[in-house]
C-alpha positions in Angstrom: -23.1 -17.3 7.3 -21.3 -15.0 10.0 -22.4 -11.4 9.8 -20.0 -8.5 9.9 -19.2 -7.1 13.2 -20.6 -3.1 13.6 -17.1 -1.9 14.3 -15.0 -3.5 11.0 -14.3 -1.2 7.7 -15.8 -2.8 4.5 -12.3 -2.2 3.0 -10.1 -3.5 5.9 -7.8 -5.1 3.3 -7.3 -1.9 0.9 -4.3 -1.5 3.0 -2.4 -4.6 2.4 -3.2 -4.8 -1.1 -1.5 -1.1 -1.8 1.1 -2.0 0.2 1.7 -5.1 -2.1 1.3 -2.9 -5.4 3.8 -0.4 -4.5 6.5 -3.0 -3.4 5.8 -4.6 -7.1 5.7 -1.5 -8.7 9.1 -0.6 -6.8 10.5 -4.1 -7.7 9.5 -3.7 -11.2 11.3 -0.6 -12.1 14.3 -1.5 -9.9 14.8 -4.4 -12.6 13.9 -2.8 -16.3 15.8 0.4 -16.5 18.3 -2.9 -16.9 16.2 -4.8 -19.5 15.3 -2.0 -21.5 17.3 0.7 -21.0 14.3 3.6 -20.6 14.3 6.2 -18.5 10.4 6.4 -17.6 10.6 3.7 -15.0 11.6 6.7 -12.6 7.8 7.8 -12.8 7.5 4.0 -11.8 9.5 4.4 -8.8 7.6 8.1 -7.7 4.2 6.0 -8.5 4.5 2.5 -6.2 6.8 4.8 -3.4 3.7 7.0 -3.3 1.4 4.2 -3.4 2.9 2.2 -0.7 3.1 5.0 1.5 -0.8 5.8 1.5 -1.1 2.2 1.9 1.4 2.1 5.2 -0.4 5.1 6.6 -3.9 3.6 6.3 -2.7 0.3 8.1 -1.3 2.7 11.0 -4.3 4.2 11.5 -6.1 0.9 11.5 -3.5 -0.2 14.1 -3.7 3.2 16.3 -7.2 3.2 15.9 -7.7 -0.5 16.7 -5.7 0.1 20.8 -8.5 2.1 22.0 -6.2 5.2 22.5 -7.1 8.6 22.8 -6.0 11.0 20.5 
């Protein structure tokens, strides 16, 4: 088995995976307010925008952090 290099994060793919929720979430209360007339999906929308956004920060950081800059 290959052993984990000392630099990677033990969540590396956290980011991808709320990236993916809060696009489903956003394509899932796009399409009900349609089916079923309800006016909660809004929260819906606040929830998976908020969700993907934490998620596209984290993968910039893991980008930025990955070039070796200086900050």
């Amino acid at each position: 088995m290959k052993e984990r290099e000392a630099n990677s994060a033990p969540l590396s793919g956290l980011p991808l995976v709320l990236i993916v929720l809060g696009a489903m979430a956003l394509i899932l209360a796009t399409t009900m307010p349609a089916v079923t007339g309800g006016h909660g999906w809004r929260w819906v929308t606040v929830g998976g925008s908020a969700v993907q956004f934490v998620g596209w920060v984290l993968l910039g950081r893991r980008i930025a952090g990955s070039k070796g800059g200086t900050r």
